[in-house]
C-alpha positions in Angstrom: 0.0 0.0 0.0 2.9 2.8 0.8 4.4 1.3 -2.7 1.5 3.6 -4.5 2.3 7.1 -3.8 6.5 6.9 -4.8 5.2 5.5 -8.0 2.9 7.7 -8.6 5.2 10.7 -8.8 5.4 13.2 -11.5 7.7 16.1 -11.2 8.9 18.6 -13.3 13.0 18.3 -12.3 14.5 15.8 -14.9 14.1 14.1 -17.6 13.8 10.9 -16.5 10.9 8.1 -16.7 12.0 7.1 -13.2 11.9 9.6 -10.5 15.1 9.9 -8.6 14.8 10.0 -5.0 17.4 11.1 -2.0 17.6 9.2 1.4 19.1 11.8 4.0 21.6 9.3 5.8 22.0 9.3 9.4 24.6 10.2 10.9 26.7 6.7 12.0 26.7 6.9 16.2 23.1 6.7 16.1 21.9 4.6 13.7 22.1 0.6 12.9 24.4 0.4 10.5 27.0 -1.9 12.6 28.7 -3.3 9.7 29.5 -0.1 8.2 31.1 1.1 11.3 33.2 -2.2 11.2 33.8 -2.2 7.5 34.3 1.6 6.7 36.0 3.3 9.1 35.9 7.4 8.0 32.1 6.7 7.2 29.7 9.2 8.6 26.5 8.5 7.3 24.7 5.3 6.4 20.7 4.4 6.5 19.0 0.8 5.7 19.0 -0.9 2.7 15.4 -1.7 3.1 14.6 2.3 2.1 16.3 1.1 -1.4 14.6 -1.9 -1.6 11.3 -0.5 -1.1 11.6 2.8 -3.5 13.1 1.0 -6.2 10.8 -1.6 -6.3 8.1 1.5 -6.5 10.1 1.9 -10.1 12.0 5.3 -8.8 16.3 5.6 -8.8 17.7 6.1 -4.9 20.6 8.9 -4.5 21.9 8.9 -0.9 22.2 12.4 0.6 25.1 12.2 3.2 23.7 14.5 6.1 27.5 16.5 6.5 27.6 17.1 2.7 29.0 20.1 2.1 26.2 23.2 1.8 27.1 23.9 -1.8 27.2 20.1 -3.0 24.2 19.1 -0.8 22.0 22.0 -3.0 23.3 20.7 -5.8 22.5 16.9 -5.1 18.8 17.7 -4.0 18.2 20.0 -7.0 18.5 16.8 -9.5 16.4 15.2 -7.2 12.4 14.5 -7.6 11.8 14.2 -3.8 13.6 12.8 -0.8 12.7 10.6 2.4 14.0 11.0 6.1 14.4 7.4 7.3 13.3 6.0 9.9 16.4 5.0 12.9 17.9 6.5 15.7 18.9 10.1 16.0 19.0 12.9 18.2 16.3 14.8 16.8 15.4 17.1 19.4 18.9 19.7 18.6 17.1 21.4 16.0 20.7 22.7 14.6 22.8 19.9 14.4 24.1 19.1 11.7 21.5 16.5 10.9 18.4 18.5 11.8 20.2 21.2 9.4 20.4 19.0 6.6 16.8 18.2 7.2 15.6 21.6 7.2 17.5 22.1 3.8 15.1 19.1 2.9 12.2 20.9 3.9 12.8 24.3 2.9 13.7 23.1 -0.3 10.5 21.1 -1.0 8.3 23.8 0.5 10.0 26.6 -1.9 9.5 24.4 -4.8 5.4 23.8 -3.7 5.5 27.7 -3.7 6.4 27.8 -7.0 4.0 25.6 -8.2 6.3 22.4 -8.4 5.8 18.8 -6.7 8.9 17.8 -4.3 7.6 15.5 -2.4 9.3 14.8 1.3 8.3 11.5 3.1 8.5 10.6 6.5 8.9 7.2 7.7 8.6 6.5 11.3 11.1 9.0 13.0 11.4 11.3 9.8 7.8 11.9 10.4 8.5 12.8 13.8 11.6 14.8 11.8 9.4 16.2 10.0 6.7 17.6 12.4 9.8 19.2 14.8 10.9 21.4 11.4 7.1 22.3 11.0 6.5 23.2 14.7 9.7 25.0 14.9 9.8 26.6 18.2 7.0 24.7 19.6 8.1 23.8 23.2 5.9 21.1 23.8 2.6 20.8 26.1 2.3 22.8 29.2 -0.7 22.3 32.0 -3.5 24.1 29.4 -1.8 23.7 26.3 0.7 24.2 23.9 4.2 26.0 25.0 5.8 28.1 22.8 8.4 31.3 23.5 6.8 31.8 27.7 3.2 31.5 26.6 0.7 29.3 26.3 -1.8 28.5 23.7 -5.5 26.8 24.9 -5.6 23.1 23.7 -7.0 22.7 20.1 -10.1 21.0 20.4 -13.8 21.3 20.1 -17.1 20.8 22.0 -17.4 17.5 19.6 -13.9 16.4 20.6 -13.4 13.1 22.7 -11.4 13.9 25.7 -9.0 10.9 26.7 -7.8 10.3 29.9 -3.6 10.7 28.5 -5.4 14.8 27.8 -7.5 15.4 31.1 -4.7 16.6 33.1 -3.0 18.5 30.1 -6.1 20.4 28.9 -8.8 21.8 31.1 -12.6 20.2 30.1 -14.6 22.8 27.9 -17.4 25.2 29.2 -20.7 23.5 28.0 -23.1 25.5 25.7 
């Protein structure tokens, strides 16, 4: 079923009949890739051959995008690209400007600049690049506080509405609604 939407792409940035996707690599201390830390000493970046498997047998190309590229080479790479994906794995996502969330962002801006203009870059998420991707969009969002969202000293009122369920995980974050 995920199969669908990577073959469904069209985009407007080469040439090709087969998309070409990147795969941001994570960076090697926090990911899986054992044997490349054993094999290839000097190696930075790696991510599971699984996300190959799976977006070539969609029919698209896979380009890896090394997370510590240089800036000038990484905008090079991801403008002959038709869309990327942020793996899933283990990194420290929360450091918004390490160097991984950095290349990320470069991701992100770079797909939303393009839907600006009117072009399709798609960016997928997979398990924690979805979560990858929701820290770039929230951006400053400090998390939940005792009656809502925390952002910059303030507080925002939960987003819900009289129809909303209320679970129990929510009852001590977000104070029950006046009835009308």
């Amino acid at each position: 079923m995920l199969l669908l939407p990577l073959s469904l792409l069209t985009v407007g940035s080469s040439d090709t009949p087969r998309p070409i996707i990147g795969v941001l690599a994570l960076p090697v201390e926090h990911s899986d890739c054992i044997t490349l830390r054993a094999s290839s000493p000097g190696k930075t970046s790696c991510f599971h051959s699984l996300y190959v498997k799976w977006i070539e047998q969609a029919g698209a190309r896979v380009a890896p995008i090394p997370y510590d590229l240089p800036l000038n080479d990484f905008d090079e790479l991801i403008g002959q690209l038709n869309g990327a994906l942020i793996t899933g794995g283990e990194a420290d996502i929360k450091e918004l400007d390490s160097p991984y969330m950095l290349a990320a962002r470069r991701l992100y801006n770079h797909s939303l600049s393009l839907h600006s203009a009117g072009e399709t870059w798609p960016l997928w998420g997979t398990c924690m690049g979805f979560q990858v991707r929701w820290h770039l969009r929230q951006s400053g969002w400090v998390g939940v506080g005792r009656n809502g969202l925390r952002r910059g000293g303030s507080e925002y009122p939960c987003p819900k509405t009289a129809g909303a369920v209320n679970p129990r995980r929510w009852r001590s974050l977000c104070p029950p609604l006046p009835r009308l």
